[in-house]
N, C-alpha and C positions, 0 to 999 in steps of 0.2 A: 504493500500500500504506500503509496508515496507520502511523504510529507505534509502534511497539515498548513493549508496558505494563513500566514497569520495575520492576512488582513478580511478573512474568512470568519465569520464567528461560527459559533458552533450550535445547531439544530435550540431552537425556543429562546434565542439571544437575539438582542439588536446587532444588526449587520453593520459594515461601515459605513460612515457618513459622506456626503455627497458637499464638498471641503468648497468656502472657506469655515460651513460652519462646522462645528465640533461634535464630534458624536456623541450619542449617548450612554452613558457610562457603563459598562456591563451588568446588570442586578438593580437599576435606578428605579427606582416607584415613582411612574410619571402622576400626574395628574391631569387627568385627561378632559375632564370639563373646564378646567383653566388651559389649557391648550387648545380649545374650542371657543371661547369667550376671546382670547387674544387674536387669534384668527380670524374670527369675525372683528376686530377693530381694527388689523391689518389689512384686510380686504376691502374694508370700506376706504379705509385711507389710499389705500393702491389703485383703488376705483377710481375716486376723484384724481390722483395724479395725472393717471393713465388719459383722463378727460383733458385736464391742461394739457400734456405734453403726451398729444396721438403720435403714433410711430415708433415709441421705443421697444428697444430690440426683445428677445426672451432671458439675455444675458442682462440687462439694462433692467428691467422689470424685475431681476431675480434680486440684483445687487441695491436697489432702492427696496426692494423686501426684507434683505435682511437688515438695510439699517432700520427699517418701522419694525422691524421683528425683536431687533434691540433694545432698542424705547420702550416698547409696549412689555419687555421682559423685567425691566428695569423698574417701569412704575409695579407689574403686577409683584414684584421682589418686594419693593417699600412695602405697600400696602400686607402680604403675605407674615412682613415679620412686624409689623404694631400688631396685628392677628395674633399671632404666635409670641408674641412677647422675644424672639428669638431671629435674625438673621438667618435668612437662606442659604446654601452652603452655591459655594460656584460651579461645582457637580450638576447641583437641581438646575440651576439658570442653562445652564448651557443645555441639559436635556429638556427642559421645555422650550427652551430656543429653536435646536433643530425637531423637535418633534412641531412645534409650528411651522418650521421652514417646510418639514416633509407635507402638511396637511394642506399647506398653500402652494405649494409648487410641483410637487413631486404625486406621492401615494398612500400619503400616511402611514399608519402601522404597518402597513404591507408594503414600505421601499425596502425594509429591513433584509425582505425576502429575497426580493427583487435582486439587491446587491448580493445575495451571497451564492457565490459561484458555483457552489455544490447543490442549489436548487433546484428541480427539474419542473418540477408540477406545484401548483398551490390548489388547492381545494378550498374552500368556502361553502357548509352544507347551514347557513342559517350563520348570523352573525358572533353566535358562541364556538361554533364546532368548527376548527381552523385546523388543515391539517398538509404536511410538506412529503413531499416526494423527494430525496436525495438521489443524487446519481450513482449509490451503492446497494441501490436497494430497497432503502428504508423507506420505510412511512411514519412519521410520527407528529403526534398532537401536539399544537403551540397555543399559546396565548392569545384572545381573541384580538382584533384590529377594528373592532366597532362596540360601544358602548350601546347599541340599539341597532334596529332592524332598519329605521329609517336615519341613521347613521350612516350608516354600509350603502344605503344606495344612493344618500345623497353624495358619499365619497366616488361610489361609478359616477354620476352625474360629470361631477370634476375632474374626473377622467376624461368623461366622453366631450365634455369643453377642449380641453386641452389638449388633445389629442390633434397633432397635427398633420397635414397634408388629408384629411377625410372632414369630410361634413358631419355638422353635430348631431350628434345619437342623442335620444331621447330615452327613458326609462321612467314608462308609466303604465297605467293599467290598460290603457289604450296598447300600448305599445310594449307589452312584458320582456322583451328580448333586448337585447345588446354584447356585440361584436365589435371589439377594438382589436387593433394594434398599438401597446403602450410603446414611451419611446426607445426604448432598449430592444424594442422588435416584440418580445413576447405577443402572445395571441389570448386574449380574455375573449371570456363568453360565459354572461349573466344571463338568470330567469329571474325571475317575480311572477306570483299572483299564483299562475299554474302549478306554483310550488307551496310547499308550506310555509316557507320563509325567504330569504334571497338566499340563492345557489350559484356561484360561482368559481369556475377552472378558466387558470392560465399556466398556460403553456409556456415551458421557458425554452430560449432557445441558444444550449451552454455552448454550442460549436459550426457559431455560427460562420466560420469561414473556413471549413474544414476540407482537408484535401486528400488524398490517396494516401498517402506516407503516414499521415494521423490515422487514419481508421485502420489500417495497418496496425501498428503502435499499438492499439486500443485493442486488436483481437478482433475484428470484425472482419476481417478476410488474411491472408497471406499472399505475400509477394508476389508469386504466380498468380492469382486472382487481379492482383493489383495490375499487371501488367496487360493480363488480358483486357479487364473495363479498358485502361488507358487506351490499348490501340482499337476497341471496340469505337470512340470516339472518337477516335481521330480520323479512322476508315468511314465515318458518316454511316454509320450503321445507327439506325432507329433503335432504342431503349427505352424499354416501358419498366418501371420499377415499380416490385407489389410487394406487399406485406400485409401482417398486421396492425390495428393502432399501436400506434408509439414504439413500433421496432426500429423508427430509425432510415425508414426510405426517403424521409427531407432531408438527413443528413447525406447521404450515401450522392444523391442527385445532386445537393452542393458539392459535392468531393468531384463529382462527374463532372462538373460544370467546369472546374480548375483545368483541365485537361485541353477546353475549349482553347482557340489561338486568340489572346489577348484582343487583339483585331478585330474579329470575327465578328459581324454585328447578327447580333442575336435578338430576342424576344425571349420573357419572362411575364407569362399570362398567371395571376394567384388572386384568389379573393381576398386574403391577405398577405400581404410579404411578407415570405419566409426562405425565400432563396436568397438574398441581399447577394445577388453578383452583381448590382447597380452601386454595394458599397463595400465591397472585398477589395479594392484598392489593384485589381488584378487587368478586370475587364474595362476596356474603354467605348466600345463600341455596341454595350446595354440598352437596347429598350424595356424599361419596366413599363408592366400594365396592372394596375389592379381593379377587380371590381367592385362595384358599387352599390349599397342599397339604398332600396326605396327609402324617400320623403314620405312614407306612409299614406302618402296621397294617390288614388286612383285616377287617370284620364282614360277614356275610350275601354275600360275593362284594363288597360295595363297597369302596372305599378310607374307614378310617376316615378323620373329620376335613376329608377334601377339599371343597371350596365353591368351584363352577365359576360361570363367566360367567353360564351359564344359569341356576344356582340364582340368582344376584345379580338377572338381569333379571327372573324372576318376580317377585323381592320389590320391585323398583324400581320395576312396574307399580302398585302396592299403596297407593304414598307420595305422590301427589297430586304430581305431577310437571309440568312443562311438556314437559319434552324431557328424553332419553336419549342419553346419550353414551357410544359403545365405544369404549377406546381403539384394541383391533383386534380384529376378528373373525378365526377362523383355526378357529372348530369348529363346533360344533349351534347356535350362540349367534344365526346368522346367521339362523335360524329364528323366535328370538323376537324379534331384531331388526326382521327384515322384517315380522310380526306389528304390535312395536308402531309399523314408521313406516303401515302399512295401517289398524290400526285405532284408533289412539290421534290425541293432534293433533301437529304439524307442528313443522315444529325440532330430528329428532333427526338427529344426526351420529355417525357411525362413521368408519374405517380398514378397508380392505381391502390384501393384496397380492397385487400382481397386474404381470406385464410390459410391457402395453400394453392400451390402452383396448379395444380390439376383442377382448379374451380374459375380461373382467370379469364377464357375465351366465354366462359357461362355467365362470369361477371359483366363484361363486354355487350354478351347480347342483349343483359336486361337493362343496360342502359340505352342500349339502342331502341329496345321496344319502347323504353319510357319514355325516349326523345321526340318525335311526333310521328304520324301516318306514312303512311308508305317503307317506315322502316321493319325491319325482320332481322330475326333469328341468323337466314343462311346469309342476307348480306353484313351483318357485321361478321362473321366468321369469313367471308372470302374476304371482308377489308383487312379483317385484322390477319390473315394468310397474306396477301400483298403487300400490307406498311409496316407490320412489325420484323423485324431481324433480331432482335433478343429479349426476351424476360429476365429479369436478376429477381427475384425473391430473396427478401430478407427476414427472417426467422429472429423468434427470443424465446429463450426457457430461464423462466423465474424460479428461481429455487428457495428466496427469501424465506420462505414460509419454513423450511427443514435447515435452515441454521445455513444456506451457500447463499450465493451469487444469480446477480440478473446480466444473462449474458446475453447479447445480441451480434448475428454474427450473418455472412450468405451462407443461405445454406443449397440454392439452385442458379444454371444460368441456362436458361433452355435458348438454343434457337430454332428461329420458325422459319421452315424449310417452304412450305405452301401450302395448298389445300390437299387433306388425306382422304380418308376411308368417311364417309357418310356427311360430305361438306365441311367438315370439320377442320381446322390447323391443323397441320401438322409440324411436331418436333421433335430436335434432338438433345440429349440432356447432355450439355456440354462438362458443365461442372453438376454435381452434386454429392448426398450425403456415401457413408460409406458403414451403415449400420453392421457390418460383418465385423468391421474395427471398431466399433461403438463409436464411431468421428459422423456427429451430425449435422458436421459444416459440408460446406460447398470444397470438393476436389477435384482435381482433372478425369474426366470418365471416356473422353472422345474428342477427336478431332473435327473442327465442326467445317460444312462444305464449304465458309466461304474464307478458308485460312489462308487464302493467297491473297485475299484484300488485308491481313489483318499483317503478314508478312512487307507489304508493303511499305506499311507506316512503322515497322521497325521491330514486331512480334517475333521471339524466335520462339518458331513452334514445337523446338523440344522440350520445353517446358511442360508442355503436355503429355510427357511420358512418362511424367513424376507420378505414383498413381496415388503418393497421401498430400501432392503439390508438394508447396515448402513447409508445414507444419512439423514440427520435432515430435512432436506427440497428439494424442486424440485430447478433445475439449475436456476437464477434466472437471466431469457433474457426480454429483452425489447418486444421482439413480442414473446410472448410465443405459444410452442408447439401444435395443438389440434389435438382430435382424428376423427374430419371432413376430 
């Protein structure tokens, strides 16, 4: 286990602070209705500034916050200790300082979260019951980040204000849903009403500019694997990546994306962004598109304002493109998806979810049935026989619950060779498991037909004679593999 980041706090502690102001002291007993009462006197006064002097920047507005967050620290100190007969300690000031800095500008009790690295998931089941996903596994209960139910959502509210580059989200009974992008990228998604209380999961996203050599590193595939994706992309072979939730196909598709030639002008279609190759410092020739929801407003039976995948992919057809990137398909999109890897050129990569590879062309067609009329069953199967050239499935077995590890790793790479026996795809499993070894990662199994395009970008195909690849040994699980 590596090292312990010690600017990391550790599970149910305040994370680090977002400087110049100072953090909150590990073990501090904040007072949270005086943190609320200050906030509101800062806001008002920021309001009015903001009216005098329209235009100032988010950096400009933060640095005039903290000095009114100073002030209004300093009187609520006086007044605190003629109360108390006692002076406040500089401990308390400075953690009700930044816990106001956090409630006005940031995320309140949950920036905590946010900042700590080893974060993955946050859950929110009702304003008491607060609970963290770590990236080793764990799950464990913290301390809650709202005094009240209408707390917590007036803090979404202040999210969904702030939140930049998207139009303002609403969260009312009218309107019980809400989908951001916070600004560190994570992905939130609040209910109300239809729930008992407010429920809310965000998604964190720790690797976010992750590339082949990492997930390497990480155990998610071996070198040989490594090598093959790379010349897989670079030979402009179409890639569809599936999995289960949260195994790890966003990352795996960012890792792909690095391989892309700097140059390259691409398209990046997501209803939220979570591929940030428009801010990996790598690609320059980016198009992002993300889509958009409705204004809750209906014209002509549409949703005003809404702007789907699909409107996205038409237009991204249009822009002189090399390749088209989903971050996931999940509706009609998969239509003009399959459209453009069939008739456009070669290199575009999407997300699918899906449980197991052998259920993928099944996934396919029921999105095509559910996309509109005239679509069918045998024609998504001969598109997806014509535009795809590889499936990668990515696999995880959680073993948390028996005292191991949540490991995620590939564990297939089929190619699709064309249409088979009863209209069907057909494939071949290039890499996969090798349950006779109890290794139920992805290995070299076959040399697949189109190894003379993969040779040309620089593949040396003896690689593939390796028959455990590069691994030293099988995955090493508590209840191993077998091939019963």
């Amino acid at each position: 286990m590596p090292p312990r980041d010690p600017r990391v706090s550790e599970p149910g502690t305040r994370g680090p602070a977002v400087l110049p102001v100072a953090p909150i002291p590990v073990g501090s007993v904040v007072d949270y209705a005086a943190v609320r009462l200050i906030k509101k006197e800062v806001g008002e006064e920021l309001t009015d500034l903001l009216r005098a002097k329209s235009g100032l920047s988010g950096a400009a507005q933060e640095q005039q916050g903290r000095h009114l967050i100073n002030r209004q620290v300093a009187l609520w100190s006086d007044a605190e200790a003629v109360r108390r007969g006692a002076a406040t300690s500089a401990a308390e000031d400075a953690a009700i300082a930044q816990a106001v800095f956090d409630l006005q500008f940031r995320a309140g009790r949950l920036q905590a979260h946010l900042d700590n690295v080893l974060v993955e998931n946050i859950f929110i089941n009702g304003y008491v019951d607060v609970w963290l996903d770590f990236t080793d596994g764990r799950r464990v209960k913290v301390p809650q980040v709202a005094d009240s139910d209408e707390e917590l959502r007036e803090l979404l509210r202040d999210l969904a204000r702030r939140t930049t580059g998207q139009s303002e989200r609403s969260l009312s009974t009218a309107d019980p849903f809400l989908a951001l992008r916070l600004s560190d990228g994570s992905r939130l998604q609040a209910v109300i009403d239809v729930t008992p209380g407010t429920y809310v999961t965000i998604r964190r996203h720790s690797m976010r500019h992750a590339d082949l050599p990492e997930l390497v590193s990480r155990g998610m595939l071996d070198s040989t694997l490594e090598q093959f994706l790379r010349a897989c992309v670079r030979a402009e072979k179409n890639i569809m990546v599936v999995g289960g939730q949260a195994a790890g196909k966003t990352t795996l598709l960012r890792a792909l994306l690095r391989e892309v030639d700097p140059d390259e002008r691409f398209a990046t279609l997501e209803t939220e962004y979570e591929l940030f190759a428009h801010e990996n410092g790598y690609h320059r020739q980016v198009v992002p598109m993300e889509a958009r929801e409705s204004n809750g407003e209906f014209v002509a039976g549409s949703a005003a304002g809404e702007i789907t995948l699909m409107d996205l992919m038409y237009r991204a057809l249009r822009m002189t493109l090399t390749r088209i990137v989903v971050g996931e398909v999940r509706g009609p999109e998969i239509v003009a998806m399959l459209q453009a890897m069939t008739n456009g050129a070669g290199g575009n990569l999407c997300t699918l979810h899906a449980i197991h590879p052998s259920v993928v062309f099944d996934r396919i067609a029921e999105l095509y049935l559910l996309a509109q009329a005239n679509m069918s069953e045998s024609l998504a199967y001969r598109q997806s026989a014509n535009g795809l050239d590889f499936i990668v499935f990515v696999a995880s077995i959680d073993e948390t619950k028996i005292g191991g590890h949540r490991h995620r790793f590939l564990s297939h790479v089929l190619e699709v060779t064309g249409v088979g026996e009863g209209g069907r795809p057909e494939t071949n499993q290039i890499f996969g498991p090798r349950p006779e070894w109890a290794e139920p990662r992805g290995v070299p199994l076959m040399v697949p037909r189109c190894i003379n395009d993969l040779r040309r970008v620089g593949f040396d195909a003896n690689l593939l004679a390796a028959p455990g690849g590069a691994w030293g040994a099988a995955l090493p699980l508590l209840v191993q593999e077998s091939s019963l």
